[in-house]
DSSP file (Angstrom, degrees, kcal/mol; ACC not computed):
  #  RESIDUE AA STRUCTURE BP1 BP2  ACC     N-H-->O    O-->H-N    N-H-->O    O-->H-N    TCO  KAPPA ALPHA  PHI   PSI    X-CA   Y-CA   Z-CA
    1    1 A X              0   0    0      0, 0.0   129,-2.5     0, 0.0     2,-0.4   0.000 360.0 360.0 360.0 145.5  -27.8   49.9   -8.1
    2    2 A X  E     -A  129   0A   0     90,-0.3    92,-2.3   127,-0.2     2,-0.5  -0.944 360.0-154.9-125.8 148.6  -25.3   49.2  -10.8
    3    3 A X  E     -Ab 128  94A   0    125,-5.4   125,-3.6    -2,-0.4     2,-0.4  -0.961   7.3-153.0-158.3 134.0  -24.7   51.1  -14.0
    4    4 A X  E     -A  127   0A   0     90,-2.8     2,-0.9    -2,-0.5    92,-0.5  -0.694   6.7-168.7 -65.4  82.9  -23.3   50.4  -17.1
    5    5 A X  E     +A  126   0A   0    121,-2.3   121,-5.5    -2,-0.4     2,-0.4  -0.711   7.9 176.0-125.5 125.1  -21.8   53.0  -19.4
    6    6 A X  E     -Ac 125  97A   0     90,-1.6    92,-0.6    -2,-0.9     2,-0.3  -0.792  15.7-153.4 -84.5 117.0  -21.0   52.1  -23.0
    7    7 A X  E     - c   0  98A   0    117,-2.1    92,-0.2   114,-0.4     2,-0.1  -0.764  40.1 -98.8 -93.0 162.1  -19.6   54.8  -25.3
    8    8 A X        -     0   0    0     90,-1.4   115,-2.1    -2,-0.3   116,-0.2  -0.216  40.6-112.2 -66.6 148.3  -20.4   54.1  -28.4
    9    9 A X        -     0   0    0    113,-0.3   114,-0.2    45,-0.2    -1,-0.1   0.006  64.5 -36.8 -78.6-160.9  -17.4   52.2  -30.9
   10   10 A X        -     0   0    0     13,-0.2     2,-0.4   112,-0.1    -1,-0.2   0.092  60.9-158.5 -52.7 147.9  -15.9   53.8  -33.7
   11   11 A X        -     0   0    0     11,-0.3    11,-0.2    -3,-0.1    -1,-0.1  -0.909  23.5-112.9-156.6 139.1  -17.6   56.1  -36.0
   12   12 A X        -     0   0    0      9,-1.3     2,-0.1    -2,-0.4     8,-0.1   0.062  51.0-114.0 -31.7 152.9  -17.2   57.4  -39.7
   13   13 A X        +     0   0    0      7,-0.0     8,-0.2     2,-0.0     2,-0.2  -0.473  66.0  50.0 -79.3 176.2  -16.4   61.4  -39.5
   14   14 A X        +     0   0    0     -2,-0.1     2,-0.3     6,-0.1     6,-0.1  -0.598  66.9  11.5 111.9-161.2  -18.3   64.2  -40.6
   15   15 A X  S    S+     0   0    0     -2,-0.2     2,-0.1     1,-0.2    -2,-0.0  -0.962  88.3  30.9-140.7 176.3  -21.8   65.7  -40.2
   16   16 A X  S >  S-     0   0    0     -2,-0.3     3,-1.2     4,-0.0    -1,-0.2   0.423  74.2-134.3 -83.4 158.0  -24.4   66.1  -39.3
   17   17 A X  G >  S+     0   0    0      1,-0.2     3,-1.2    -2,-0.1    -2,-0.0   0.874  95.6  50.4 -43.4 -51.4  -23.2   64.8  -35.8
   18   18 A X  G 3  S+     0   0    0      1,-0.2    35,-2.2    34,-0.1    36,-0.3   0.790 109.3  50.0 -65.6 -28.1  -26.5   62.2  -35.1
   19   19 A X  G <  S+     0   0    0     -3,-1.2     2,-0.3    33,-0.2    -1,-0.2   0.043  72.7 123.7-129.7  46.1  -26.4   60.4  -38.3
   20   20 A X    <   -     0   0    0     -3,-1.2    34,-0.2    -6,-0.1    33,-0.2  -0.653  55.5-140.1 -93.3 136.7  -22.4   59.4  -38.5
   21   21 A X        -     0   0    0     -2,-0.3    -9,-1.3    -8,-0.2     2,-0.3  -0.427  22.5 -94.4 -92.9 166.8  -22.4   55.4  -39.0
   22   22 A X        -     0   0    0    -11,-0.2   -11,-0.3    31,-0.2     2,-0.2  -0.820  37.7-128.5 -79.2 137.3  -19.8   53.0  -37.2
   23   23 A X    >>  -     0   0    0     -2,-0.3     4,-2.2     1,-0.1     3,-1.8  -0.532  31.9 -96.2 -96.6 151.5  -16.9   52.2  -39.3
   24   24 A X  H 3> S+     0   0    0      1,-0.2     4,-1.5    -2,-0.2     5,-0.2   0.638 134.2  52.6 -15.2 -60.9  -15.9   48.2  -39.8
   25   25 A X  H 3> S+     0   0    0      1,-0.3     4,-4.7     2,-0.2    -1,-0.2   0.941 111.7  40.0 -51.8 -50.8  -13.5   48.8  -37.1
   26   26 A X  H <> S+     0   0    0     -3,-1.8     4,-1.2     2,-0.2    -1,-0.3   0.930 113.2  65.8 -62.6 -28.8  -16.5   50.4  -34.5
   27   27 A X  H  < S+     0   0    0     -4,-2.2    -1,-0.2     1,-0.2    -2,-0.2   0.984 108.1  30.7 -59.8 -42.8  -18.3   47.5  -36.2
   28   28 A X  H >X S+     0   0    0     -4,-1.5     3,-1.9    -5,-0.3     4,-1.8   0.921 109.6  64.0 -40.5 -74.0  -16.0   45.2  -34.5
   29   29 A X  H 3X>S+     0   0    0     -4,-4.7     4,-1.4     1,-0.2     5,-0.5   0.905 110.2  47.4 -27.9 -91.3  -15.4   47.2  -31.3
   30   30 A X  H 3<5S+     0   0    0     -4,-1.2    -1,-0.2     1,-0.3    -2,-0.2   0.421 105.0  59.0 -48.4  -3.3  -19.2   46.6  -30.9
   31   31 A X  H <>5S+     0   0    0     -3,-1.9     4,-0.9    -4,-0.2    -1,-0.3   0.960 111.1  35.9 -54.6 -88.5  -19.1   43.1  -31.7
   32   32 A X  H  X5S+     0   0    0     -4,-1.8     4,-1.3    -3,-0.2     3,-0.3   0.782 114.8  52.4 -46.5 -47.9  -17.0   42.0  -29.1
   33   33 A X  H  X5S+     0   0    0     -4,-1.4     4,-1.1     1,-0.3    -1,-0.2   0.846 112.9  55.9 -80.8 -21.6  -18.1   44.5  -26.1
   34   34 A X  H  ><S+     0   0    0     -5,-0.5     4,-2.2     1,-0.2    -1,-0.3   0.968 108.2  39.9 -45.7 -48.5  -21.7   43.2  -27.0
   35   35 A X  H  X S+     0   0    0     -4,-0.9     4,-0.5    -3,-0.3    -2,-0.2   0.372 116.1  52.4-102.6   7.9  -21.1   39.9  -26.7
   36   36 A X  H >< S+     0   0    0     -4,-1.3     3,-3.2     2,-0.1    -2,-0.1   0.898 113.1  49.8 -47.5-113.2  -18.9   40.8  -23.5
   37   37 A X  H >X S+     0   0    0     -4,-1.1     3,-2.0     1,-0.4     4,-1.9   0.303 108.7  50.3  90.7 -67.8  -21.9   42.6  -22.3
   38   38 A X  H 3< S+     0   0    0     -4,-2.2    -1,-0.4     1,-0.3    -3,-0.2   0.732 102.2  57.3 -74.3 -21.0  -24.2   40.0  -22.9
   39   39 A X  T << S+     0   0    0     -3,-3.2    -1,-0.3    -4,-0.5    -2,-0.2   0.606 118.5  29.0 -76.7  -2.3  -22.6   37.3  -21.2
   40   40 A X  T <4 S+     0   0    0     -3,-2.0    -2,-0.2    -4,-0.1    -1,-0.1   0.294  87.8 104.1-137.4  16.1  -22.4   39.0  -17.9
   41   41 A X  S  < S-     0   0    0     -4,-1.9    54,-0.0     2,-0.0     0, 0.0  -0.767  79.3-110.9 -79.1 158.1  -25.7   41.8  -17.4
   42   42 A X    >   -     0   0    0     -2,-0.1     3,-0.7     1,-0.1    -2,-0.1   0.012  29.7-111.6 -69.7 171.4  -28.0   40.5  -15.3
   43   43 A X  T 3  S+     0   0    0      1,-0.2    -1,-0.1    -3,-0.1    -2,-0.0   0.742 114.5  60.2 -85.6  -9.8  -31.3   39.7  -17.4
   44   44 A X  T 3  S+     0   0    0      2,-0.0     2,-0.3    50,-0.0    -1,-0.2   0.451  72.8 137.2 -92.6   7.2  -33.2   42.4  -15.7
   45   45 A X    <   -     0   0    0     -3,-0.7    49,-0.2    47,-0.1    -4,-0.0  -0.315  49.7-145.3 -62.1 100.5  -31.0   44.5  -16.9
   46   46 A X  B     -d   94   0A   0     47,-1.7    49,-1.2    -2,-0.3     2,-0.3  -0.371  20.9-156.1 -57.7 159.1  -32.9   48.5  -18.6
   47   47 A X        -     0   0    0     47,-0.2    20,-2.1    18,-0.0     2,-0.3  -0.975   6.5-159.9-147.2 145.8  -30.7   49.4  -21.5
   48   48 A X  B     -f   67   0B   0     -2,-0.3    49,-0.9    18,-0.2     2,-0.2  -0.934   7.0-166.4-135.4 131.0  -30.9   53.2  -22.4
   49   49 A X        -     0   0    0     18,-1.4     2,-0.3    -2,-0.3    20,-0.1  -0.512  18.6-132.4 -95.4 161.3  -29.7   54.4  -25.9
   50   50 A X        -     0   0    0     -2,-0.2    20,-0.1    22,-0.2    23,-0.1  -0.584  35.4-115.1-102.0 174.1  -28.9   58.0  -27.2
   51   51 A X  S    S+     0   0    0     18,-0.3     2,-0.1    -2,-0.3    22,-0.1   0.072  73.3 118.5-116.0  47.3  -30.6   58.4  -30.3
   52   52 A X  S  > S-     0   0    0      1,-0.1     4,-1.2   -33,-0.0     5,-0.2  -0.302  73.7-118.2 -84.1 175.8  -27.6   58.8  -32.9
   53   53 A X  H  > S+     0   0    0    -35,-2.2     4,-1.5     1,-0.2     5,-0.2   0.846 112.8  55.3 -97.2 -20.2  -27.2   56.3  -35.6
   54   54 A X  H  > S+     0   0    0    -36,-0.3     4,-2.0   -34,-0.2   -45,-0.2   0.937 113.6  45.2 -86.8 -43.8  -23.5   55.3  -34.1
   55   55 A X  H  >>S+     0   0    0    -37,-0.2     4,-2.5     2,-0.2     5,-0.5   0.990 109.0  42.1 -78.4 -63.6  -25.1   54.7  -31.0
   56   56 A X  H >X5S+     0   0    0     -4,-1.2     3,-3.3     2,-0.2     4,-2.7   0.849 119.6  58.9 -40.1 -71.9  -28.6   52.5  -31.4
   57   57 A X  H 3X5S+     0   0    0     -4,-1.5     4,-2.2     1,-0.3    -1,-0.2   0.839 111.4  43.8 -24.8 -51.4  -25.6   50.4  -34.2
   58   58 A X  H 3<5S+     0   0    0     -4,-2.0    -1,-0.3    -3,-0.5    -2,-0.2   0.863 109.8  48.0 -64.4 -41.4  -23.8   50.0  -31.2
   59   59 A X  H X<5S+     0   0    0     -3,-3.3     3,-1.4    -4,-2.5     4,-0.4   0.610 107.4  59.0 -82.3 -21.5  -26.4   49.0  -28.8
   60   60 A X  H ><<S+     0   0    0     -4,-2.7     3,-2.8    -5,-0.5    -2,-0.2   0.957  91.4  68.5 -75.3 -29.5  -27.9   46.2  -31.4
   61   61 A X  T 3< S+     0   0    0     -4,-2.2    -1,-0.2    -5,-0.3    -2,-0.1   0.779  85.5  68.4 -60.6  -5.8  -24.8   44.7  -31.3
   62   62 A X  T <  S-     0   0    0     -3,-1.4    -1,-0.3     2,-0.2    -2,-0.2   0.590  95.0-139.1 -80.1 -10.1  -25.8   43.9  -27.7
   63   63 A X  S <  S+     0   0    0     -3,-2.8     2,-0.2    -4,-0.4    -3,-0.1   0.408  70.8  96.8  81.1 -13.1  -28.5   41.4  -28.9
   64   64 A X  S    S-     0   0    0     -5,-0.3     2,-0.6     1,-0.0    -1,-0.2  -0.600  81.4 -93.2-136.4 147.6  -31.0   42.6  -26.2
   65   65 A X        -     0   0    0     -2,-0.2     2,-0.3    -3,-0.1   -18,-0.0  -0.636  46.9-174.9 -72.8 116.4  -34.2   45.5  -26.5
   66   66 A X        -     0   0    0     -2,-0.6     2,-0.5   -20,-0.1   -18,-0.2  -0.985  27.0-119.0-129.6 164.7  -33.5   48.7  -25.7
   67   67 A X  B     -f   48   0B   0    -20,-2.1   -18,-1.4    -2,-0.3    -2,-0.0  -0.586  18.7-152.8 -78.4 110.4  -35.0   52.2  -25.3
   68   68 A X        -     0   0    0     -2,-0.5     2,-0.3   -20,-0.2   -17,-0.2  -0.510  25.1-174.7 -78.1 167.5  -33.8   55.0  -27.4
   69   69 A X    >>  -     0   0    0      1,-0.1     3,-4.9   -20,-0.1     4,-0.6  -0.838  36.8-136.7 178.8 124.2  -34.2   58.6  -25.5
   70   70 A X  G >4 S+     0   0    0     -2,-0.3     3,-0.7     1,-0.3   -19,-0.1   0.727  97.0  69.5 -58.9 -31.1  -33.8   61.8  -26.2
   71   71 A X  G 34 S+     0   0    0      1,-0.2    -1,-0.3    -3,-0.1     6,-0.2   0.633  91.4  54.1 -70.4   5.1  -32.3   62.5  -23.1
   72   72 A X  G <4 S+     0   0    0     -3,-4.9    27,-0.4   -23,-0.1    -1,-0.2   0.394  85.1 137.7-104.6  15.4  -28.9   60.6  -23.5
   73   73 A X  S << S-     0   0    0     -3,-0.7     3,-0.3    -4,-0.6    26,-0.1  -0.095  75.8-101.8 -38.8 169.2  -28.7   62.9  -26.8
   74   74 A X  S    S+     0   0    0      1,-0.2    -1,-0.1    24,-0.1    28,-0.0   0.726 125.1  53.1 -70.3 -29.9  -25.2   64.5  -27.6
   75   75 A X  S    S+     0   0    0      2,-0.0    -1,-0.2    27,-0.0    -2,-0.1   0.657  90.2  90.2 -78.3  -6.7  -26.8   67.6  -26.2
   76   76 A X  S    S-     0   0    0     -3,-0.3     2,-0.2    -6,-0.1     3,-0.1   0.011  70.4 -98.7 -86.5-155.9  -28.2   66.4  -22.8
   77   77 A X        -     0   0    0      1,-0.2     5,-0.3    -6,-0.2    -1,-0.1  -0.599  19.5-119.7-130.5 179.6  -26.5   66.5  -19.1
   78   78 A X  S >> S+     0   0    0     -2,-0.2     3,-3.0     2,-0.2     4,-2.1   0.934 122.5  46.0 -86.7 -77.5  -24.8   64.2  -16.7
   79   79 A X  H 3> S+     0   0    0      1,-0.3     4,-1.8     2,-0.2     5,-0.3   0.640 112.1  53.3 -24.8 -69.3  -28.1   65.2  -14.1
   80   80 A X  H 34 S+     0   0    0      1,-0.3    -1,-0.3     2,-0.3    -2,-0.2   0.065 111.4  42.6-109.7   1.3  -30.6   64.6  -17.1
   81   81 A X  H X> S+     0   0    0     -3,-3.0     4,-1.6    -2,-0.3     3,-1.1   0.482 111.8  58.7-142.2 -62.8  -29.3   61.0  -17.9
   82   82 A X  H >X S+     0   0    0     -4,-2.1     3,-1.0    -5,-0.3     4,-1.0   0.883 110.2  35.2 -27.5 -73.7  -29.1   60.3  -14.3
   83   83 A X  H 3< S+     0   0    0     -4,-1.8    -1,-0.3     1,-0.3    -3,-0.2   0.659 108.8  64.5 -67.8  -3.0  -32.6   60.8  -13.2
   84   84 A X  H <4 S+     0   0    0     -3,-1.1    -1,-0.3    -5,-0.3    -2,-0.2   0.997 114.6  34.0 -48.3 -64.6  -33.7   59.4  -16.6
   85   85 A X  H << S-     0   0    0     -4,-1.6     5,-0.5    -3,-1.0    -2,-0.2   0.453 115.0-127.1 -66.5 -10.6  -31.9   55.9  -15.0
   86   86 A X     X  -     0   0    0     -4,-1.0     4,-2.2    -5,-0.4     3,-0.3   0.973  38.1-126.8  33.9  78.1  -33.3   57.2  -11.2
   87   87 A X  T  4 S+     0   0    0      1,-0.3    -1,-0.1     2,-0.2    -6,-0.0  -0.801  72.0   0.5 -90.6 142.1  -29.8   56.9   -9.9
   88   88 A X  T  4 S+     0   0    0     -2,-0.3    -1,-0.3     2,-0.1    -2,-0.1  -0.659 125.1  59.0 -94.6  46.8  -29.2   55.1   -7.2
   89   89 A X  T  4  +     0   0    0     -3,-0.3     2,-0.2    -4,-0.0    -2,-0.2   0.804  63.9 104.1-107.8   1.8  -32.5   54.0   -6.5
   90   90 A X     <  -     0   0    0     -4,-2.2     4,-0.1    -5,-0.5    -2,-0.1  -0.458  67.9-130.3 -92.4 155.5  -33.8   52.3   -8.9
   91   91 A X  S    S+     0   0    0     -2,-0.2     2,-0.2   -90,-0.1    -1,-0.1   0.740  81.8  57.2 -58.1 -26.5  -34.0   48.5   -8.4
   92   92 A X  S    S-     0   0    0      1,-0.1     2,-0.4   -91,-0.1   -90,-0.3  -0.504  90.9 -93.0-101.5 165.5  -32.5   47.3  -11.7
   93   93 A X        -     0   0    0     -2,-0.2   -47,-1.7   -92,-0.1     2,-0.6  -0.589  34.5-151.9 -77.0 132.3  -29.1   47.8  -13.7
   94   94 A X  B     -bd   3  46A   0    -92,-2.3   -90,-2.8    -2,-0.4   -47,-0.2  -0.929   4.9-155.2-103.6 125.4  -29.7   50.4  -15.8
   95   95 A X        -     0   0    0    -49,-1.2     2,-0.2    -2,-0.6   -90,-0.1  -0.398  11.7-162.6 -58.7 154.0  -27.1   50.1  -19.5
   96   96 A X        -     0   0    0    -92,-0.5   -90,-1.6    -2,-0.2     2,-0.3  -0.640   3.5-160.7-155.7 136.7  -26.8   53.6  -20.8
   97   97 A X  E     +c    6   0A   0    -49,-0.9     2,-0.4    -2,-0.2   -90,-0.2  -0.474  48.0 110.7-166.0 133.0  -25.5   53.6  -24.9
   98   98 A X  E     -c    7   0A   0    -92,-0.6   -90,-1.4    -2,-0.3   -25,-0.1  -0.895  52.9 -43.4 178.9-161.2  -24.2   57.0  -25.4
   99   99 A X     >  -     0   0    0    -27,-0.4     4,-2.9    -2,-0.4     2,-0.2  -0.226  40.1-100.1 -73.8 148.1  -21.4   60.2  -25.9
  100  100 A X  T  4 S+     0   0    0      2,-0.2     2,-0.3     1,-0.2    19,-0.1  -0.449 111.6  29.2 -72.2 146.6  -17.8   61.7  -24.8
  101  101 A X  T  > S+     0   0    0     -2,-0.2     4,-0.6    17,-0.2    17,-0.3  -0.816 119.2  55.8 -90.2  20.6  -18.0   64.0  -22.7
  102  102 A X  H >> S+     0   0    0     -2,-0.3     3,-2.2     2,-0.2     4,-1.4   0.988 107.7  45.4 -67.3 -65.9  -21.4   62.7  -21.0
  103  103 A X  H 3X S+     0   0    0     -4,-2.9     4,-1.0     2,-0.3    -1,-0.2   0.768 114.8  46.8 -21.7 -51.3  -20.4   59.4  -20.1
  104  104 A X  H 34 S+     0   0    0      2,-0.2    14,-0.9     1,-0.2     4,-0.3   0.599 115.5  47.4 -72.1 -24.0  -17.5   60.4  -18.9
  105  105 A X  H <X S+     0   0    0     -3,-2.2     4,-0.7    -4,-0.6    -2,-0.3   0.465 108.3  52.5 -98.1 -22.6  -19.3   63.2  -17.0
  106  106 A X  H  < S+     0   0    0     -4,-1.4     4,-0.5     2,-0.1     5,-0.2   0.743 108.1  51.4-105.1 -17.5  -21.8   61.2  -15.6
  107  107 A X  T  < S+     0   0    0     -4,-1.0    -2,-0.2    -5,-0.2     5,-0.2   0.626 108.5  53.0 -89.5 -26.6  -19.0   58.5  -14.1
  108  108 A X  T  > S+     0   0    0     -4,-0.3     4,-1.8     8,-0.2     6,-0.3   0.856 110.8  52.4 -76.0 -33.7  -16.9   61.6  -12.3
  109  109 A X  T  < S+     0   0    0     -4,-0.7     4,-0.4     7,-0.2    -2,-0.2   0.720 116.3  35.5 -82.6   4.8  -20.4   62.7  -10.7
  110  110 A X  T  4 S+     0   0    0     -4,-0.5    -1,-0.2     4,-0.1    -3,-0.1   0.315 120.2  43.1-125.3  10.4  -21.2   59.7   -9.3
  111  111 A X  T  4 S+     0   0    0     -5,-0.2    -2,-0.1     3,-0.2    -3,-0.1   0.878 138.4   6.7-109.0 -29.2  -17.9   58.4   -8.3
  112  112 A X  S  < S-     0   0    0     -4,-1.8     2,-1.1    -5,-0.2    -2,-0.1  -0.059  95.7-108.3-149.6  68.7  -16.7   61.9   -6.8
  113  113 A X  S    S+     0   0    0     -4,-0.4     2,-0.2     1,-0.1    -4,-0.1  -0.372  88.6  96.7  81.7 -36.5  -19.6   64.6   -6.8
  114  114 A X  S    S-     0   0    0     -2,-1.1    -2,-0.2    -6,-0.3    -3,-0.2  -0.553  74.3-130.7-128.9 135.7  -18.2   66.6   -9.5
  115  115 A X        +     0   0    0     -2,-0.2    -1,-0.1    -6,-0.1    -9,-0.1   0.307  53.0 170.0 -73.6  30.2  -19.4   66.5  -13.7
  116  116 A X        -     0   0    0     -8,-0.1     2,-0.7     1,-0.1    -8,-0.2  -0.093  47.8-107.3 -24.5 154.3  -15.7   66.4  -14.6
  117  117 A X        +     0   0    0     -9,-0.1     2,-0.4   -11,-0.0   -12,-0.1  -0.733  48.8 170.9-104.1 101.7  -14.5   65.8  -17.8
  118  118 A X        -     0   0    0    -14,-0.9   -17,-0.2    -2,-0.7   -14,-0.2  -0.729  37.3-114.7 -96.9 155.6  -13.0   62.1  -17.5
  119  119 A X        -     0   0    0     -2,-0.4     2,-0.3   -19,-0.1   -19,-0.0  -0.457  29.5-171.7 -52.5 144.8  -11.9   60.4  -20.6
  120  120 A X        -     0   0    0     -2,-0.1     3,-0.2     4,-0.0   -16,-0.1  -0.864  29.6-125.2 -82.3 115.5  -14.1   56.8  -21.9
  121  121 A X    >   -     0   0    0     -2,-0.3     3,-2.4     1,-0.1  -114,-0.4  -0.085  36.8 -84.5 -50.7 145.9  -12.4   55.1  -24.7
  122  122 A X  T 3  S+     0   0    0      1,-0.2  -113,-0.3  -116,-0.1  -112,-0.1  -0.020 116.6   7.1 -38.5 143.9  -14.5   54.6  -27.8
  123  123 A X  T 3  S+     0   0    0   -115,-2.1    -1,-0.2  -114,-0.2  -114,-0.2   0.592 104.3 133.1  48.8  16.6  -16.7   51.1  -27.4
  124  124 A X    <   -     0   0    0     -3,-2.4  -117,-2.1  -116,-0.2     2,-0.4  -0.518  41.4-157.2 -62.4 141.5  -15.4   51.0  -23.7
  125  125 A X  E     -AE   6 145A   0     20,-1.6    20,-1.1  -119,-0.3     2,-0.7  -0.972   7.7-161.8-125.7 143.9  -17.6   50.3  -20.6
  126  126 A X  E     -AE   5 144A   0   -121,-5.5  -121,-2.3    -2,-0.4     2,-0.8  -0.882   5.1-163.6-131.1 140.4  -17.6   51.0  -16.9
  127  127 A X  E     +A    4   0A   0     16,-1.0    15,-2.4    -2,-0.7    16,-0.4  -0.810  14.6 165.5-115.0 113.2  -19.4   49.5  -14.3
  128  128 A X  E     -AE   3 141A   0   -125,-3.6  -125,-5.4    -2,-0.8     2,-0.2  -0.818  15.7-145.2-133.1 179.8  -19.8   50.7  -11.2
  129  129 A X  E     -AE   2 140A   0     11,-1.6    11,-1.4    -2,-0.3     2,-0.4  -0.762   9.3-154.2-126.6 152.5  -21.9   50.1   -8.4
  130  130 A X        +     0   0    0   -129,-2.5     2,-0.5    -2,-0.2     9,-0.2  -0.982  18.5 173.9-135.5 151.6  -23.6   51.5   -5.7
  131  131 A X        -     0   0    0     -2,-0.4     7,-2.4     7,-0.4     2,-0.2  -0.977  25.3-133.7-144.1 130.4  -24.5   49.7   -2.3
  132  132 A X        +     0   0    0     -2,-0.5     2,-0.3     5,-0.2     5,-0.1  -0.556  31.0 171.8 -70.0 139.9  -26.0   50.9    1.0
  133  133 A X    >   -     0   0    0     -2,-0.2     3,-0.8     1,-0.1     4,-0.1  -0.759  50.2 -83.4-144.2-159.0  -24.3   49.5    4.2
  134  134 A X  T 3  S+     0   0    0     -2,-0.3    -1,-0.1     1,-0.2     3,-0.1   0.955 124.7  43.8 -85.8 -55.4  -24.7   50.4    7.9
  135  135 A X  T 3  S-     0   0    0      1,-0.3    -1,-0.2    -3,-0.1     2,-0.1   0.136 123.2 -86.4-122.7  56.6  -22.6   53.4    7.8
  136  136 A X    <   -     0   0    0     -3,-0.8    -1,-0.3     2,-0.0    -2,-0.1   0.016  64.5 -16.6 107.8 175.4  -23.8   54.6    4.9
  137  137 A X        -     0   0    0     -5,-0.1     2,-1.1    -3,-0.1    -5,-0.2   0.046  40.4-166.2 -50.7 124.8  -23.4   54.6    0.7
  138  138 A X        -     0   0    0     -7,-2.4    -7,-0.4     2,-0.0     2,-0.1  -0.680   6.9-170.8-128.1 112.0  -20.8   53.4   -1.1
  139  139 A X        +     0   0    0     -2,-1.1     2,-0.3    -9,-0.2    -9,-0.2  -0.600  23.2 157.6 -77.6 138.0  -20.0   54.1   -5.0
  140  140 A X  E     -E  129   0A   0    -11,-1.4   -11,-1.6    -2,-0.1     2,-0.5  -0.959  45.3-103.0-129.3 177.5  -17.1   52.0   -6.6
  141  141 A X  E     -E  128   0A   0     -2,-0.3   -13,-0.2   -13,-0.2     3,-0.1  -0.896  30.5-178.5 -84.9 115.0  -15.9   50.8  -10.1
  142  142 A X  E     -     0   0A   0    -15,-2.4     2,-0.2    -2,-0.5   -14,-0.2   0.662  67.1  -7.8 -79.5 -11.4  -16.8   47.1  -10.6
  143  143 A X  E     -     0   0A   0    -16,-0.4   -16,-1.0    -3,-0.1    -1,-0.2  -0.918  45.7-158.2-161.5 168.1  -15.3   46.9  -13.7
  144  144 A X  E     -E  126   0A   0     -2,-0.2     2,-0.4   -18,-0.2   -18,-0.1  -0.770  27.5-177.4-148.6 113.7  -13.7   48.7  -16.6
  145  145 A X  E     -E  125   0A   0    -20,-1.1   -20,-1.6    -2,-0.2     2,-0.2  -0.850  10.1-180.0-134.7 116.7  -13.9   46.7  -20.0
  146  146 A X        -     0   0    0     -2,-0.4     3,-0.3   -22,-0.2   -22,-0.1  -0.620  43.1-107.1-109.1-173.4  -12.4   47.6  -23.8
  147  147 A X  S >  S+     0   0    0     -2,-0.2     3,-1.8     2,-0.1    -1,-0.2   0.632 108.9  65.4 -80.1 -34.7  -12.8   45.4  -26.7
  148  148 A X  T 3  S+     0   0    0      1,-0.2     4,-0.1     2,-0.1    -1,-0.1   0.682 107.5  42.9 -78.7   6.7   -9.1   44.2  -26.9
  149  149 A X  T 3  S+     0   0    0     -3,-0.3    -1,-0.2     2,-0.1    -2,-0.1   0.045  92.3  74.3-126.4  49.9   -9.6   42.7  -24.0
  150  150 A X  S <  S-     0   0    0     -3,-1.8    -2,-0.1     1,-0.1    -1,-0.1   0.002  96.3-135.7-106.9  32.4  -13.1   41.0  -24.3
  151  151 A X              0   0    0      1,-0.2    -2,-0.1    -4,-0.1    -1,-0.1   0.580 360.0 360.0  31.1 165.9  -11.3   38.4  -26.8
  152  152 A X              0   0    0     -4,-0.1    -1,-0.2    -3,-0.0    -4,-0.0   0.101 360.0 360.0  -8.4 360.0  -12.2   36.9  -29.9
């Protein structure tokens, strides 16, 4: 299974937390990592949303239908946004749209057991993968992706 996680680009300050907008710049960010995005997910590709206003902004920029879902809220859990995705089994790439320090939290548990808090830059995504072989499962990073270096 391979999975996608996008934080969300730049976003205005303030509150309340859910309904902070992206600012030109996050508009941008989300430009570029869209149309990164879209030129290399597979087509069969789920794409999973939080439901905050920075985030769905952030996932349209991707061009493509996705689900918004209350579990990749600001509030939910590295566990709870896995099995949302049914990591690793489910057959397809699962996208997942969402929050610092969940993202970050859900790529330290499945790359070494533990919900650390690792850093993902704003509008960043990392893609990693997971593959069965003979003597046994194996997690890596296939990619790590910003907007400054998805070009023009």
């Amino acid at each position: 299974m391979e999975l996608i996680l996008w934080r969300h680009a730049e976003a205005e300050p303030g509150m309340p937390d859910a309904n902070r907008m992206l600012t030109p710049k996050g508009r941008k960010q989300a430009a570029k990592m869209g149309a990164w995005l879209d030129r290399n997910l597979p087509s069969g590709c789920r794409i999973w949303c939080s439901p905050a206003s920075r985030t769905v902004a952030t996932a349209e920029a991707l061009g493509r239908k996705f689900k918004v879902h209350a579990d990749l809220a600001i509030d939910s859990s590295p566990e709870r946004i896995l099995q949302l995705i049914n990591w690793p089994h489910a057959r397809e790439p699962a996208l997942v749209v969402g929050h610092q320090p969940l993202l970050g939290q859900v790529a330290a548990l499945v790359l070494a057991g533990s919900a650390d808090d690792w850093r993902i830059r704003k509008a960043c995504a990392w893609w990693l993968a997971r593959r069965d072989r003979e003597d046994g499962a194996e997690t890596f990073i296939k990619a790590v992706m910003s907007p400054e270096l998805c070009g023009k």
